[in-house]
NUTORZA-214026 format. One record per residue: residue in three letters; chain; z, x, y of N, C-alpha, C in turn. Coordinates in Angstrom, 2 decimals. Layout:
// NUTORZA-214026
PT:ala:A:Z:X:Y:Z:X:Y:Z:X:Y
...
END
This chain:
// NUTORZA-214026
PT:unk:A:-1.69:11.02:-5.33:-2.59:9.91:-5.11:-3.36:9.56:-6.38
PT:unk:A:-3.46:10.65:-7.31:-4.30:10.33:-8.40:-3.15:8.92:-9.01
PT:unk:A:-2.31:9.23:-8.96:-1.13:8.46:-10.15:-1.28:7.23:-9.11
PT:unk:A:-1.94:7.00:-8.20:-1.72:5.54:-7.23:-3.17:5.11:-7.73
PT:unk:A:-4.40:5.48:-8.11:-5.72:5.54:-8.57:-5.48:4.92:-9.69
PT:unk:A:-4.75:5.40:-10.68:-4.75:5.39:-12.57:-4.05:3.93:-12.39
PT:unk:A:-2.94:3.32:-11.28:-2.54:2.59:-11.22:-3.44:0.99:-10.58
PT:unk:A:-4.24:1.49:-9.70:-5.41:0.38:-9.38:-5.94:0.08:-10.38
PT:unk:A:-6.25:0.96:-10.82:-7.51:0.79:-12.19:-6.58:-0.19:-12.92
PT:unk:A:-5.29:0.04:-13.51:-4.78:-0.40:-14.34:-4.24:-1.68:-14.44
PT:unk:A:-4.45:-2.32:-12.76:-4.02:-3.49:-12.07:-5.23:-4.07:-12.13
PT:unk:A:-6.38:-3.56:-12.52:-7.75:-4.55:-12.23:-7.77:-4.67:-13.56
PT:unk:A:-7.65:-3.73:-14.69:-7.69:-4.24:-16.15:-6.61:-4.93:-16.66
PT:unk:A:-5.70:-5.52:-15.94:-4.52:-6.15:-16.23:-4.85:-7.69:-15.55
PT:unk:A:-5.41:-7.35:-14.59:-6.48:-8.58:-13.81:-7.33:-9.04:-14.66
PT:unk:A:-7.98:-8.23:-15.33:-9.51:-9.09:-16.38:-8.81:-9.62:-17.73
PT:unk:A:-8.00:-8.52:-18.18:-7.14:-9.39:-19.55:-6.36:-10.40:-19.27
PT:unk:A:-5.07:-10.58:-18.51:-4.56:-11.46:-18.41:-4.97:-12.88:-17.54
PT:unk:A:-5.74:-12.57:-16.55:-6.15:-13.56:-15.48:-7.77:-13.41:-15.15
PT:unk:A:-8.41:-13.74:-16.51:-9.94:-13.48:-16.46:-10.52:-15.04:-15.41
PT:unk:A:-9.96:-15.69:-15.85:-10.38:-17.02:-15.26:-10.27:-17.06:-13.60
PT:unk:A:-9.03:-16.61:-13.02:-9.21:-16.46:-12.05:-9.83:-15.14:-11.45
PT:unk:A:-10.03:-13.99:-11.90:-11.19:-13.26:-11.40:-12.50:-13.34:-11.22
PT:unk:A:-12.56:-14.28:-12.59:-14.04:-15.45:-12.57:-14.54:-15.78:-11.45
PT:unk:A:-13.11:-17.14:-10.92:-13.95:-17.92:-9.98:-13.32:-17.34:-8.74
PT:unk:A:-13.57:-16.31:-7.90:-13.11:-14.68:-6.89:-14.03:-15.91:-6.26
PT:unk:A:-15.47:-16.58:-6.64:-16.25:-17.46:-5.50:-16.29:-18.46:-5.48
PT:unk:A:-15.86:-19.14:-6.30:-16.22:-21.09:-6.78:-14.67:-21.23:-6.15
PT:unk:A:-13.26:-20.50:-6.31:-12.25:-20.95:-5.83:-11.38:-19.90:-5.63
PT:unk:A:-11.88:-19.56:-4.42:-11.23:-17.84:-3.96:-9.34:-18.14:-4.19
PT:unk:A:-8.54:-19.54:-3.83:-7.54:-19.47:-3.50:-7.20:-19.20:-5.59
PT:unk:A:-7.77:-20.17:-6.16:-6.86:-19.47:-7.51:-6.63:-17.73:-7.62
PT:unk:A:-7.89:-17.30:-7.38:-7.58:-15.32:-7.28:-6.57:-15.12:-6.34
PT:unk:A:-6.63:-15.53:-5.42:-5.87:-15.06:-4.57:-4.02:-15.44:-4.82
PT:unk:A:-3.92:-16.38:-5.81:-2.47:-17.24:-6.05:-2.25:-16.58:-7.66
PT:unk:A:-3.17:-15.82:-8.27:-3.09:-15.17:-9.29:-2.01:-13.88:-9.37
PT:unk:A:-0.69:-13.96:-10.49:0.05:-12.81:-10.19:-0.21:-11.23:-9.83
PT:unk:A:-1.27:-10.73:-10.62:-1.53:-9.74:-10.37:-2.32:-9.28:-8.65
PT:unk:A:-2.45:-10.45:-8.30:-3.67:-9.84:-7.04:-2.16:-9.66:-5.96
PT:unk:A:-1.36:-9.50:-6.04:-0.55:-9.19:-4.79:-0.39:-7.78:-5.21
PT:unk:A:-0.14:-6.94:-6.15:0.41:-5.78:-6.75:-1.23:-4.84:-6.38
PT:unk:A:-2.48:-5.34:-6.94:-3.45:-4.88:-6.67:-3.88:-5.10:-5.46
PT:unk:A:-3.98:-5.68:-4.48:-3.96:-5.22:-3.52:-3.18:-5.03:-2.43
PT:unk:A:-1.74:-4.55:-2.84:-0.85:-3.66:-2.33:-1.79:-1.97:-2.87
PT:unk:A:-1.67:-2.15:-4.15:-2.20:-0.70:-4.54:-3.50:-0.11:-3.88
PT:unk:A:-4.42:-0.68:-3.98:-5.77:-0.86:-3.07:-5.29:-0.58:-1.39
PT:unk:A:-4.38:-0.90:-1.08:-4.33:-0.44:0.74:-3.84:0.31:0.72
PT:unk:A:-3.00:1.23:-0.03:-2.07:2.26:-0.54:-2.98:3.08:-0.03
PT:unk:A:-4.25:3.54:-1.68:-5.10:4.15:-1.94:-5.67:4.23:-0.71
PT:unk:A:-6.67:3.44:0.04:-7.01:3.58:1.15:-6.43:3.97:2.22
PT:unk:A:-5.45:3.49:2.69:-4.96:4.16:3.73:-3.55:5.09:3.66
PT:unk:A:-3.43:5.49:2.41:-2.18:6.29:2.31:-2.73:7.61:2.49
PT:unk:A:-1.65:8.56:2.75:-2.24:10.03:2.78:-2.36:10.69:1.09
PT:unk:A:-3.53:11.41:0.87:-3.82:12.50:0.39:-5.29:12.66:0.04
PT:unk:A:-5.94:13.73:-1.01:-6.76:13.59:-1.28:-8.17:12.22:-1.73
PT:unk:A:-7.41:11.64:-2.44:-7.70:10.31:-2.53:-7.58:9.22:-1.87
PT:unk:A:-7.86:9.61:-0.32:-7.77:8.25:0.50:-8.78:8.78:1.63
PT:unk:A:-9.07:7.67:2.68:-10.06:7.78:3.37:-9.77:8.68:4.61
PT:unk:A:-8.39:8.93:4.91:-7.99:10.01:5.92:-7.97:11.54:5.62
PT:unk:A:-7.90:11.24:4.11:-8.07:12.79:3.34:-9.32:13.18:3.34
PT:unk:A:-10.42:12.14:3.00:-12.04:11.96:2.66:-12.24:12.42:4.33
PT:unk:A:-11.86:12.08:5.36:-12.29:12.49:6.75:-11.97:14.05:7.36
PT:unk:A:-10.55:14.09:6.78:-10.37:15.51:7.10:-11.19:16.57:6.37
PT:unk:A:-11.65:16.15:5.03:-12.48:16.96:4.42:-13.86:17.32:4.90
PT:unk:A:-14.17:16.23:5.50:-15.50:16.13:5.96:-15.63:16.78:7.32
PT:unk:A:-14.60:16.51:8.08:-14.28:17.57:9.05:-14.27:19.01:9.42
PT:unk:A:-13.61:18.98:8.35:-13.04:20.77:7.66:-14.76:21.53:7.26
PT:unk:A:-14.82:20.55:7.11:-16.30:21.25:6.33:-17.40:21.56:7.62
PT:unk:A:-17.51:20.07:8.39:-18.16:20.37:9.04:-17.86:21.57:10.47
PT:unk:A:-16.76:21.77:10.62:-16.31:22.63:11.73:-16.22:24.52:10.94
PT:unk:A:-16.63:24.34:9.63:-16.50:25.58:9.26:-18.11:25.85:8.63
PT:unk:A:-18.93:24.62:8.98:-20.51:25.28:9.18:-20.74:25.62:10.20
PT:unk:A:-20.15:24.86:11.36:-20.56:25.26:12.72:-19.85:26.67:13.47
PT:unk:A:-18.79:27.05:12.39:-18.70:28.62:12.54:-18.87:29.31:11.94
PT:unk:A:-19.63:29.10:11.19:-20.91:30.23:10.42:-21.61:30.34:10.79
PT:unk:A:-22.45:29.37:11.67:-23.58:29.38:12.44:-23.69:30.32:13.00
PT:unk:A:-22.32:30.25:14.02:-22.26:30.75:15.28:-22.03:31.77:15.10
PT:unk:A:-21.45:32.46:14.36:-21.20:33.68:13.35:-22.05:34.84:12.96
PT:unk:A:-23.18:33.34:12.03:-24.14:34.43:11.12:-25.12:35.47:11.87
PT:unk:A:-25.58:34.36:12.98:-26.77:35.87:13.86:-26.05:36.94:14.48
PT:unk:A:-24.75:37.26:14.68:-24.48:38.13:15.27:-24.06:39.40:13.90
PT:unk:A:-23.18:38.47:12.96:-23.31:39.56:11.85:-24.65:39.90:11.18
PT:unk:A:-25.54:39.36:11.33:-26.10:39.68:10.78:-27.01:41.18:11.75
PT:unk:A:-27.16:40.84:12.71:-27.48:41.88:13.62:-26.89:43.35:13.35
PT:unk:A:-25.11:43.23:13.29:-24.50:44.48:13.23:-24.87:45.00:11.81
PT:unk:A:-25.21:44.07:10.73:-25.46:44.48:9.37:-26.45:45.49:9.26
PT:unk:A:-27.42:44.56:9.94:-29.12:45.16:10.40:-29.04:46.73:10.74
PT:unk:A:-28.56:46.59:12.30:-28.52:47.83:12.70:-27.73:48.88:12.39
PT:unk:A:-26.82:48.21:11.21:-25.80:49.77:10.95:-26.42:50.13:9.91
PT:unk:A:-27.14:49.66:9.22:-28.35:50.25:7.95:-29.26:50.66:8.69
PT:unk:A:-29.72:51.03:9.51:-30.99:51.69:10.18:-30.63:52.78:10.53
END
């Protein structure tokens, strides 16, 4: 996913050098951006990134956030009991 990233980037700076004018007017005349060669390639790449699988996309960004959060909530649940047997086997 990184190599689909290096490639957005490289589609938006290929966007400002070659077709500055129509990135310009993105508001005074959305259809020139939008009829501009590069904006079909960039945002193919852009929905890629977003909704393709891996680290670098928003299904990866969720499972992470997931992962994380389901492995505080078993530490939680975890910590007072170890910590008890810790307690009392040092006494």
């Amino acid at each position: 996913m990184l190599r689909l990233a290096k490639k957005s980037v490289i589609l938006l700076v290929a966007y400002i050098t070659a077709d500055r004018e129509a990135l310009l007017s993105i508001f005074s005349d959305p259809g020139k951006f939008y009829s501009a060669d590069p904006y079909t390639f960039l945002f193919a790449s852009v929905l890629i990134l977003i909704f393709g699988a891996g680290a670098f996309s928003i299904d990866g960004l969720l499972a992470w956030v997931w992962r994380k959060k389901s492995e505080a909530e078993a530490g939680a649940a975890l910590e007072p009991t170890a910590f008890f047997r810790f307690s009392s086997a040092t006494k």
